[in-house]
N, C-alpha and C positions, 0 to 999 in steps of 0.2 A: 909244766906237766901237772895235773891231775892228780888226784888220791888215788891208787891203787883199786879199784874191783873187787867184789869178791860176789858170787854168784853160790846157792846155795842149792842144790839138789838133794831132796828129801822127801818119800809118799807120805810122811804121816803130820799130819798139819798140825798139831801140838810142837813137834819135835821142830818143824820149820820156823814157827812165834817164837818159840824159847831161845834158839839158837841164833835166829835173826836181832831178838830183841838183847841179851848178853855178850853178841860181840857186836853190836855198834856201840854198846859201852866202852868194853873192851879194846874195842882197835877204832881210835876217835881219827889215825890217821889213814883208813880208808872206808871206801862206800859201799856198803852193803844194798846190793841189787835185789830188784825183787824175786825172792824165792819159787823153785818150778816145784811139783811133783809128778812132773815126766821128764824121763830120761829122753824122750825126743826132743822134749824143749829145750834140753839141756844140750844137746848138739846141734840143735839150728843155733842157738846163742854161743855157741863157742866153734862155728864151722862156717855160719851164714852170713857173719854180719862184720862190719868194718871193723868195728871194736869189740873184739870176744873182751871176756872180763879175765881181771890179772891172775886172780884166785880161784879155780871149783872145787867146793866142797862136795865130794862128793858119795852119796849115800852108796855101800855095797847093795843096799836088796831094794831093787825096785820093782813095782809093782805092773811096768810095763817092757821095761827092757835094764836088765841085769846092769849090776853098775859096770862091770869089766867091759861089758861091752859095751856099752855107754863112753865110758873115758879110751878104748880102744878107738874108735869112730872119732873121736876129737881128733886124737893124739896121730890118727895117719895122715893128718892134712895141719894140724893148728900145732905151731911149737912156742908159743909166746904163753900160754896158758897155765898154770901149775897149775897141780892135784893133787890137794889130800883128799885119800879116801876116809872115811867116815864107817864106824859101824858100834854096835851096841853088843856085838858078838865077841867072842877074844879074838884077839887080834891076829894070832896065828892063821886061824883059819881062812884067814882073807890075805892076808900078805901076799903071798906069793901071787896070787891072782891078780890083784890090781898092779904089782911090778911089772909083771910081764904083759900087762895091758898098754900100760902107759905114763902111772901114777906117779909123783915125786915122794910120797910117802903114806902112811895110812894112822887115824888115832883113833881111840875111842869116844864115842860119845858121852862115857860117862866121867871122862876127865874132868879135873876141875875148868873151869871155861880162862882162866890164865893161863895153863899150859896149853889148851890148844890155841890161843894168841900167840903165845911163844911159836908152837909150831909152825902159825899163818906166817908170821913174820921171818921164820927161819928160810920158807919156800921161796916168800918175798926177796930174801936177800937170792937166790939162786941153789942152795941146798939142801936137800933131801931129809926126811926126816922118818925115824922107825926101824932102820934096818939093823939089821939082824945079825946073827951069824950063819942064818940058811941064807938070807933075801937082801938082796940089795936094790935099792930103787937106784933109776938111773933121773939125770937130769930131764928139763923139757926136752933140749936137743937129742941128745941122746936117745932117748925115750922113741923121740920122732923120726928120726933116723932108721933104729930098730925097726919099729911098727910098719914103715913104709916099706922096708923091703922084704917086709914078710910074705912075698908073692900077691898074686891077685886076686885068690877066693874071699878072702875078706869083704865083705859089704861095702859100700861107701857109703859116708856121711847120708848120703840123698836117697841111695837105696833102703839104708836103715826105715828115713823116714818115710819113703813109700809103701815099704812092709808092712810096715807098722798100723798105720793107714789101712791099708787092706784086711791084713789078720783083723782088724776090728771095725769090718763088715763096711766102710767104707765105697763107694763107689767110682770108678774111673773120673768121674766130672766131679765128684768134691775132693778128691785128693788135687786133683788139677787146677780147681778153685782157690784149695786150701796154702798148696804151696807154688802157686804162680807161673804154673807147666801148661804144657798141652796134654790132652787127655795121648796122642800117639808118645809123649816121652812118658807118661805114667808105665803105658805097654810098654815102653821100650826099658826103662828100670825094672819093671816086673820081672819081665823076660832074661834079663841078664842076673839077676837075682836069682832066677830058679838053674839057670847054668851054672852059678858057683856054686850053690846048696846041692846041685845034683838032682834035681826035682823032675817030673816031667811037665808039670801045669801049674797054676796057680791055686788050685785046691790043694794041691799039693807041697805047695808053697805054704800056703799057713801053718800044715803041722810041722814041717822042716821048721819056721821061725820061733813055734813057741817052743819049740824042744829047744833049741839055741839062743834065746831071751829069757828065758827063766832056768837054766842049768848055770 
């Protein structure tokens, strides 16, 4: 078996170098994958592909789609994945949100970079890290369990990324290019997209997604 994964979700490209660069010191017994700053990338890589990675780090505020719901879209199809959330803000104010997304735990970025190794490692073993006495994170499984039977309005991995696509002026033939569809299943995700959101069109559809990608 292989070194462990770890996958880094992060908009701000400083913050991506620094973190990338002080835990592959830090953790010589896993592989630090190349770093996204899209949270689409970060669920095609943890939703589309044989081998998601073992570890996402993952950033609360992004700059295209909110980290909850970012690790929420993993986490209703992928249970093999931990997640720490990451943020530069206090911690409270994120806790709760990534637990009930999907997260195994949440740390600061301005930790020293040994405790959040401690923490990678702790995920590593199967354990939860951060909670609280309001917040409890639950495990991958668990987590996945929850998430999935949360009903059906939730977006899918694939509708995320077709939204996403679109709110940013995209066209039916390069979303279709871009993720390996037919431009009728692009329509046909749109469309189901705009029935969970409540929408009646697709114009309509982009303001519903940016209210729900950035809150």
């Amino acid at each position: 078996m292989g070194k462990p994964t770890i996958l880094l979700m992060d908009n701000d490209a400083m913050a991506r170098m620094a973190l990338t660069t002080l835990l592959t010191k830090a953790l010589p017994d896993c592989t630090m994958l190349p770093a996204v700053s899209q949270g689409a990338d970060a669920i095609r890589l943890c939703t589309g592909t044989a081998h998601p990675p073992t570890v996402l780090l993952a950033d609360v505020s992004m700059n295209d789609i909110n980290g909850p719901l970012v690790v929420r879209a993993i986490r209703k199809t992928n249970d093999t994945t931990a997640v720490l959330a990451l943020t530069a803000s206090v911690l409270a104010n994120h806790a709760r949100d990534m637990a009930d997304a999907g997260a195994q735990g949440i740390a600061s970025k301005n930790d020293d970079i040994r405790l959040l190794a401690v923490a990678i490692h702790a995920l590593l073993q199967g354990h939860t890290w951060g909670d609280t006495a309001d917040v409890r994170f639950d495990t991958m499984q668990e987590a996945h369990r929850r998430v999935k039977a949360e009903g059906t309005r939730e977006l899918s991995p694939r509708e995320i990324e077709v939204v996403n696509m679109w709110s940013h002026g995209e066209s039916l033939a390069s979303i279709a290019a871009a993720l390996g569809i037919s431009e009728p299943t692009v329509r046909t995700q749109l469309k189901r997209a705009c029935d969970k959101l409540g929408v009646a069109d697709n114009r309509a559809l982009i303001a519903a997604w940016v209210k729900l990608s950035t809150h």
